[in-house]
C-alpha positions in Angstrom: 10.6 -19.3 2.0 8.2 -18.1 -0.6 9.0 -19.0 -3.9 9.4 -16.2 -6.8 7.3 -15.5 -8.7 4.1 -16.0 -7.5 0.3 -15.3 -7.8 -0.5 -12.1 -5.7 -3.9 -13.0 -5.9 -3.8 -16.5 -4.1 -1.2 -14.9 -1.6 -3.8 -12.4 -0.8 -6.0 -14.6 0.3 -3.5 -16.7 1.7 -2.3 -13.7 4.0 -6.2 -12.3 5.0 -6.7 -15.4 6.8 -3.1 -15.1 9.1 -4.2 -10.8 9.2 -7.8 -11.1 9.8 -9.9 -12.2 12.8 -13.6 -11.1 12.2 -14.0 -7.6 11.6 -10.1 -7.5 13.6 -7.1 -7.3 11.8 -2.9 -7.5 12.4 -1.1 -4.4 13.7 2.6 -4.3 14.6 2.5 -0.5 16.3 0.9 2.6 16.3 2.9 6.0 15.8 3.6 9.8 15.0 5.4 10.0 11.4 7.0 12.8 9.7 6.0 12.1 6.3 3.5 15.0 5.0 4.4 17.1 7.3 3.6 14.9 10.2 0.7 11.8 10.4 -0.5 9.9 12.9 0.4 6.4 11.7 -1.1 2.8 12.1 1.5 -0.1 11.0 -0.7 -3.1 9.9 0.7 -6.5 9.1 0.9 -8.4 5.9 1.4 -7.7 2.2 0.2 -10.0 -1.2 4.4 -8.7 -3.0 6.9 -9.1 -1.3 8.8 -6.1 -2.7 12.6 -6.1 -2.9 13.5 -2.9 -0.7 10.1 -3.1 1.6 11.1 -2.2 5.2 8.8 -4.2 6.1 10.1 -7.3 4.9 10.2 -9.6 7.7 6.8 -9.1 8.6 5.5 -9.3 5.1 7.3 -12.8 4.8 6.4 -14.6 8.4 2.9 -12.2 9.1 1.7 -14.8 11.5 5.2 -13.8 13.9 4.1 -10.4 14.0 1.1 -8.2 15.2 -1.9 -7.9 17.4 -5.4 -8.2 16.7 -7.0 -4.6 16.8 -10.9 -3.6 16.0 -11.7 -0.8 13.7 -12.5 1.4 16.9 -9.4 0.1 18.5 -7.4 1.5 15.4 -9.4 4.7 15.0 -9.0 5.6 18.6 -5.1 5.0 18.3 -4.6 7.1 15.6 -6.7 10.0 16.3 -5.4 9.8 19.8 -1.6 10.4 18.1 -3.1 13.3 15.7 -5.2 15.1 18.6 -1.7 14.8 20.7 0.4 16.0 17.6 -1.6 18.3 16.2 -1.6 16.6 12.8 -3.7 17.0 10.3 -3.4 13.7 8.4 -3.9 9.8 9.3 -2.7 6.4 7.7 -1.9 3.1 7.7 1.5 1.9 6.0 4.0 -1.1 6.6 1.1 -3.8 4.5 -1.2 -3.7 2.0 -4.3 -2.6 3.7 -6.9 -4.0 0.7 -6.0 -8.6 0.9 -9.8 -9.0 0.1 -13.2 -8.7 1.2 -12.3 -8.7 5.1 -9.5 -6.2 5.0 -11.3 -4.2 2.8 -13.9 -4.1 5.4 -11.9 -3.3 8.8 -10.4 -0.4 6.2 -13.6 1.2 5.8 -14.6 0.6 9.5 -11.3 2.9 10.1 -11.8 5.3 7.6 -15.4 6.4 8.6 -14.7 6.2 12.1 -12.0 8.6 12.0 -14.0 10.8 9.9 -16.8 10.5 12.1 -14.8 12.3 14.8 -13.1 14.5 13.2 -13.9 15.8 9.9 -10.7 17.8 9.2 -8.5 15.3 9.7 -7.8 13.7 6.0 -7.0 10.0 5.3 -4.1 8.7 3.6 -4.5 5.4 2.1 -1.3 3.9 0.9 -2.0 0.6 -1.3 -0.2 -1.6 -4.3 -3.3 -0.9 -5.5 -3.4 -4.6 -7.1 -6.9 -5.5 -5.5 -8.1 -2.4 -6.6 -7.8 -3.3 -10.1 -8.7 -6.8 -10.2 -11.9 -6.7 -8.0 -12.7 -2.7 -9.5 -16.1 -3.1 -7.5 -13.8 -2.6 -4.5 -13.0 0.7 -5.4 -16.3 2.2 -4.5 -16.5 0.3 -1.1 -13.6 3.3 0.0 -15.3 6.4 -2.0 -14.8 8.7 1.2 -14.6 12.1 1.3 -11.0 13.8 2.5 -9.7 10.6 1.5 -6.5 10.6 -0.7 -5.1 7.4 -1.9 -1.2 6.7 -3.0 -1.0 3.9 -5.5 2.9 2.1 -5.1 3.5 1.0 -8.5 6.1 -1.6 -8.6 7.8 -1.9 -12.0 7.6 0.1 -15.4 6.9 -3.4 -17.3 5.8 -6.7 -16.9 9.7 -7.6 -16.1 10.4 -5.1 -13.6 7.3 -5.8 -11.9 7.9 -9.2 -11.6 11.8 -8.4 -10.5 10.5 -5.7 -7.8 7.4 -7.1 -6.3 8.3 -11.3 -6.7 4.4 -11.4 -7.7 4.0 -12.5 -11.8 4.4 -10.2 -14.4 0.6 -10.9 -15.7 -0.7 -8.6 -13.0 1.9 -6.0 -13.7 -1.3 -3.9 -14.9 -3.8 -4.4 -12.2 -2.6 -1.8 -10.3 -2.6 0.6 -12.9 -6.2 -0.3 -13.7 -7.0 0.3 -10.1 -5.6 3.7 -10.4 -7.7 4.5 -13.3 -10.8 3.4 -12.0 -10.2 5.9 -9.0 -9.6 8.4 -10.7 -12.4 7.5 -13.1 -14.3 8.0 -9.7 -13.1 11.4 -9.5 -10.8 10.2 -6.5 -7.6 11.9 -5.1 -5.0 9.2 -5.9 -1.7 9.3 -7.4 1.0 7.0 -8.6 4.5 6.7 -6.5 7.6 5.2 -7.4 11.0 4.4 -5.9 13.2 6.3 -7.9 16.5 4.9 -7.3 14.9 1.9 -8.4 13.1 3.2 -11.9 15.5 6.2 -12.7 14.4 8.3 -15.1 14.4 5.3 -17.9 11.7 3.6 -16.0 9.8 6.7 -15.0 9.1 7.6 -18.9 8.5 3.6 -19.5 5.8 3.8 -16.9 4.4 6.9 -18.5 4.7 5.4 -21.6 2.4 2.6 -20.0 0.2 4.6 -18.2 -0.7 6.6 -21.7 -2.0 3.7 -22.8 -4.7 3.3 -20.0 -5.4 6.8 -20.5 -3.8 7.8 -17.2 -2.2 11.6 -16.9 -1.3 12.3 -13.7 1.4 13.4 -11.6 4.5 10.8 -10.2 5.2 10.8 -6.9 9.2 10.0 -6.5 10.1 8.0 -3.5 13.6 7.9 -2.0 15.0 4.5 -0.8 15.7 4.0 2.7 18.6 2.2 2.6 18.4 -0.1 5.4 21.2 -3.2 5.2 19.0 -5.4 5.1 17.5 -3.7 2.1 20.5 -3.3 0.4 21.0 -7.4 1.0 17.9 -8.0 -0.8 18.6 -6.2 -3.4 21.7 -7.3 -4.7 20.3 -10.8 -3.7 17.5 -10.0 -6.8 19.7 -8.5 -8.8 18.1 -5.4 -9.3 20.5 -2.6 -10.1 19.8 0.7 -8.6 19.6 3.9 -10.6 
């Protein structure tokens, strides 16, 4: 069992060499999604937190269970297969963190510009912690593609409730945040989201409170939680208290 707290950095890296295979990385399934109105969706494998009310829990603990090896083209065809079939006009890939390092960050952009490549309505959503995109900023213009919108999961409204929420340290509660900035710096479509029976409204104007200080205005995307039992076990294990 990984012990709390711990570097999300090191775990990164850690986790990109159980994910990644070349220019291949870790899938666990490929399907339509409701969320936005319907998206063709690509579940990848393998996370650097290891939030308290992920769904994906058991897959972001054991990664190397889990998964097949899929190329950029094999992942591209699968989703635009799903949003050709569905009529959708959005793709993503959810379940992990999609950005572990220098590899993942390459299969990402593999995907993104091959799905743009054949089809150039079709808009990307790019759903991240958004940790490596603060401490290695360079990364953030390695994904500067058009009709791509990226939404940034912040995990706490201080360095405590970060730590509580995603097991990682509190000293990289900000990284994230930073990531954001630099996006949007970039004139970037990204947005923060939070769990909001997690933050109530307390945390939400703590956050904001946080985010003012980075300079950041911008709107909050407020998540629901999907109260699996398994979730629910987790979270009472952490003892965080839901709002």
């Amino acid at each position: 069992m990984l012990e709390l707290p711990f570097n999300p950095i090191e775990r990164a890296k850690e986790v990109e060499e159980v994910v990644m295979q070349g220019l291949k990385r870790k899938y666990h399934r490929f399907r339509a999604a409701p969320y936005y109105g319907g998206i063709a969706t690509a579940d990848a494998v393998g996370c650097c937190f290891l939030c308290v009310y992920c769904w994906s829990y058991f897959r972001i603990i054991e990664p190397q269970k889990h998964g097949r090896f899929y190329s950029p083209q094999q992942v591209a065809e699968s989703l635009l297969k799903i949003a050709k079939a569905k009529g959708f006009k959005y793709v993503r890939t959810t379940g992990c963190e999609p950005i572990l390092g220098e590899h993942s960050l390459g299969h990402l952009a593999e995907v993104i510009r091959m799905v743009q490549a054949e089809n150039k309505d079709l808009t990307f959503i790019l759903e991240t912690n958004g940790l490596l995109l603060g401490y290695y900023p360079d990364f953030v213009r390695k994904i500067k593609f058009p009709h791509l919108s990226i939404r940034v999961a912040i995990k706490g409204w201080d360095p405590e409730s970060f730590q509580q929420i995603s097991g990682a340290d509190k000293d990289y509660f900000e990284y994230p945040l930073i990531g954001l900035k630099k996006m949007l710096d970039e004139r970037m479509d990204a947005w923060p989201a939070v769990m909001l029976d997690v933050f109530g409204k307390e945390g939400v104007d703590k956050l904001k409170m946080e985010m003012c200080k980075l300079g950041l205005d911008c709107r909050i995307e407020k998540e629901k939680l999907e109260r699996y039992p398994y979730v629910m076990d987790n979270i009472y294990k952490r003892g965080v208290v839901l709002k």
